[in-house]
N, C-alpha and C positions, 0 to 999 in steps of 0.2 A: 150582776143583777142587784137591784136593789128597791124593798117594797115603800108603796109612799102610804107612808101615816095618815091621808085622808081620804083615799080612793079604796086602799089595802090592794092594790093591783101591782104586780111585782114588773117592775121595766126595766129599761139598761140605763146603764150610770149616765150617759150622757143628756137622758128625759130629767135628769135633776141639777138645779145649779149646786155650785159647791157648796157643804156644808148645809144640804136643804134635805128635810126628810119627806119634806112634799116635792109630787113630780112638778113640771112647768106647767103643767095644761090644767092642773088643780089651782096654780099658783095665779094661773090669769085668769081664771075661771073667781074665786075670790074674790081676788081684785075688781074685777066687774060687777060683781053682785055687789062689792062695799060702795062702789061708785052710786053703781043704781041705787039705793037705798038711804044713799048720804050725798044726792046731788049738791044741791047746797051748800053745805060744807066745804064739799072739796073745790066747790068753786070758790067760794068763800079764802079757802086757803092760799090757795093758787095765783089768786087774783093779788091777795100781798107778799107771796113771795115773788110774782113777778115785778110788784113794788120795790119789794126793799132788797130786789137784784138786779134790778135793770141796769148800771153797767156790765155786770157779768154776763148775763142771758145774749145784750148785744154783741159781745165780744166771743160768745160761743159762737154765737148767729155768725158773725165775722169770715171766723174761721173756717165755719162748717161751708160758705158760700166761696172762701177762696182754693178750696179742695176739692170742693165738687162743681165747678162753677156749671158745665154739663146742665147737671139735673136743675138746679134754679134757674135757669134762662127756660128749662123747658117748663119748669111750674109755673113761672111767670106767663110763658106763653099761653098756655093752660087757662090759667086764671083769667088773661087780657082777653080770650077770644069767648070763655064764656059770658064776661061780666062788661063787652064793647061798650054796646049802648052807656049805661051807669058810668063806665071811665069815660066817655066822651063829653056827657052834661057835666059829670065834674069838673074836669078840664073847662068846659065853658063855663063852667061858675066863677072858676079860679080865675079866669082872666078878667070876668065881669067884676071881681070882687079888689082884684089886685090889677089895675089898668097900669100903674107906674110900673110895676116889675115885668108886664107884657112888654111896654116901650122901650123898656132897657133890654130886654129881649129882642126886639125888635131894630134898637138901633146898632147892637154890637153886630147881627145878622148884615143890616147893610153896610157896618164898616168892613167886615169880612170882604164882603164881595167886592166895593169899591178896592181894598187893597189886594183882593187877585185878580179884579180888571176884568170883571163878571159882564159881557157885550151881549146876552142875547137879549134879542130884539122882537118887536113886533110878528114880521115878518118869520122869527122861528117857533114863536109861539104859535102859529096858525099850521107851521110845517109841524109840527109835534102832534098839533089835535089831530091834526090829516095821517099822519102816521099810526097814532091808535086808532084809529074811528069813533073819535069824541066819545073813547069810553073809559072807564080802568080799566089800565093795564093790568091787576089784581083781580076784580073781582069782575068786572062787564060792564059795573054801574055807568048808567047815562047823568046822573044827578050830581051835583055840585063837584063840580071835577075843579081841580089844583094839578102845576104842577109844580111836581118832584126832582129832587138831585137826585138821580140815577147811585150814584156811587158820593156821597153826603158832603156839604159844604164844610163841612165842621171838620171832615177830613181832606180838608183843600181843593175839593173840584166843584168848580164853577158850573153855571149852567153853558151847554153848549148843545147843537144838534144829536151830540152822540153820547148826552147827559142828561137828557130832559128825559119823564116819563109823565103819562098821564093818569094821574089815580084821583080815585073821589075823596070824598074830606075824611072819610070812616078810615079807609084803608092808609092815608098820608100822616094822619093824627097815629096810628097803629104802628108804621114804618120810624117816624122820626129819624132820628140819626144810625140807623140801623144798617149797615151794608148790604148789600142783594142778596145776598148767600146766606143771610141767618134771617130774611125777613119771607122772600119769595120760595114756593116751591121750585125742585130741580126744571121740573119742567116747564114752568110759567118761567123762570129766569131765561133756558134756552130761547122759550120766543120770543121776548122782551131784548134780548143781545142780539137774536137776531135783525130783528126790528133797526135798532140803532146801529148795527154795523151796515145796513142800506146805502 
C-alpha cells in the first residue's frame, strides 16, 4: 500500500507508476485540468512538435498501422462511413481539379482490361441490371447505379457474368479495390454469390 501525496488516499502499488507519489487517477485528473486551463499553449506546443518531428511521428504511425493493421482498416471504416457524403465531393473535386491524373487513371484501367481480354458486352450488362433489379446490390439504391468488379480488376478479374455486380456511385466510390469480404456484410456477400452463381 502506498498513500498519494495529493489525494492522501492510501491505495495499492499498482494505482501508481513507478517512482510516482501520486496515484494515476490524480495524475490524469491534473493533467486535464493543466490542458483545460492552458488550451492554447498546449496547442500551440504540440502543433510544433508535430513540426519539427514529422518524420518520426510518420514512422511511429508506420509501425503502429503495420502491427495492428485490424484496428485501422476498422477506424478508417469508421471515419468513411461517418463522413461519406464530404469524401465523395472531395473525390469529385479532386477529379475536377486534377482531369490529367483522372486520365492516367483512367487509361492504365483500360490497358488492364484490354491485356486480360475484358469481353463483357452489351447484352451482359442488361443480364446484370436484370439480375439485381436495377438496384444496389449494397444498399437498394435505384439512383445512379455503376457497375462493379465483383472480386477487383486490380486484382486480375475481368468483368464477366459471374463478376459483375450492381452498386450506386456512393456504395462503388466506398468499395474500390476492395475484395467482397472486407467491403460487404457476411450476409449481403451470401446473397450477392448467390446471385452470380445463377
Amino acid at each position: 500500500m502506498k498513500t498519494c501525496t495529493y489525494c492522501d488516499e492510501s491505495k495499492n502499488d499498482e494505482d501508481f507508476y513507478v517512482s510516482s507519489s501520486k496515484c494515476k487517477s490524480c495524475i490524469k485528473q491534473i493533467r486535464k485540468d493543466y490542458y483545460n486551463n492552458n488550451k492554447s499553449e498546449v496547442k500551440t506546443r504540440v502543433r510544433k512538435y508535430q513540426r519539427t518531428n514529422k518524420d518520426k511521428r510518420n514512422e511511429t504511425a508506420r509501425n503502429s498501422r503495420k502491427k495492428n493493421p485490424d484496428v485501422y482498416k476498422e477506424i478508417a471504416k469508421r471515419y468513411y462511413e461517418s463522413h461519406k457524403e464530404q469524401k465523395i465531393r472531395y473525390q469529385k473535386a479532386h477529379r475536377l481539379a486534377n482531369p490529367e491524373m483522372y486520365r492516367q487513371y483512367c487509361r492504365k484501367r483500360r490497358a488492364k482490361r484490354k491485356e486480360l481480354e475484358e469481353l463483357y458486352n452489351k447484352e451482359d450488362l442488361l443480364y446484370t441490371y436484370a439480375l439485381f433489379n436495377n438496384a444496389c446490390a449494397n444498399c437498394g439504391s435505384t439512383e445512379k447505379l455503376e457497375i462493379d468488379h465483383h472480386i477487383p480488376l486490380t486484382k486480375g478479374h475481368v468483368l464477366t457474368r459471374q463478376n459483375a455486380v450492381i452498386l450506386c456511385r456512393c456504395c462503388n466510390a466506398s468499395k474500390r479495390s476492395k475484395l467482397p469480404v472486407e467491403f460487404y456484410s457476411e450476409e449481403k456477400l451470401k446473397e450477392i454469390e448467390f446471385l452470380l452463381a445463377i
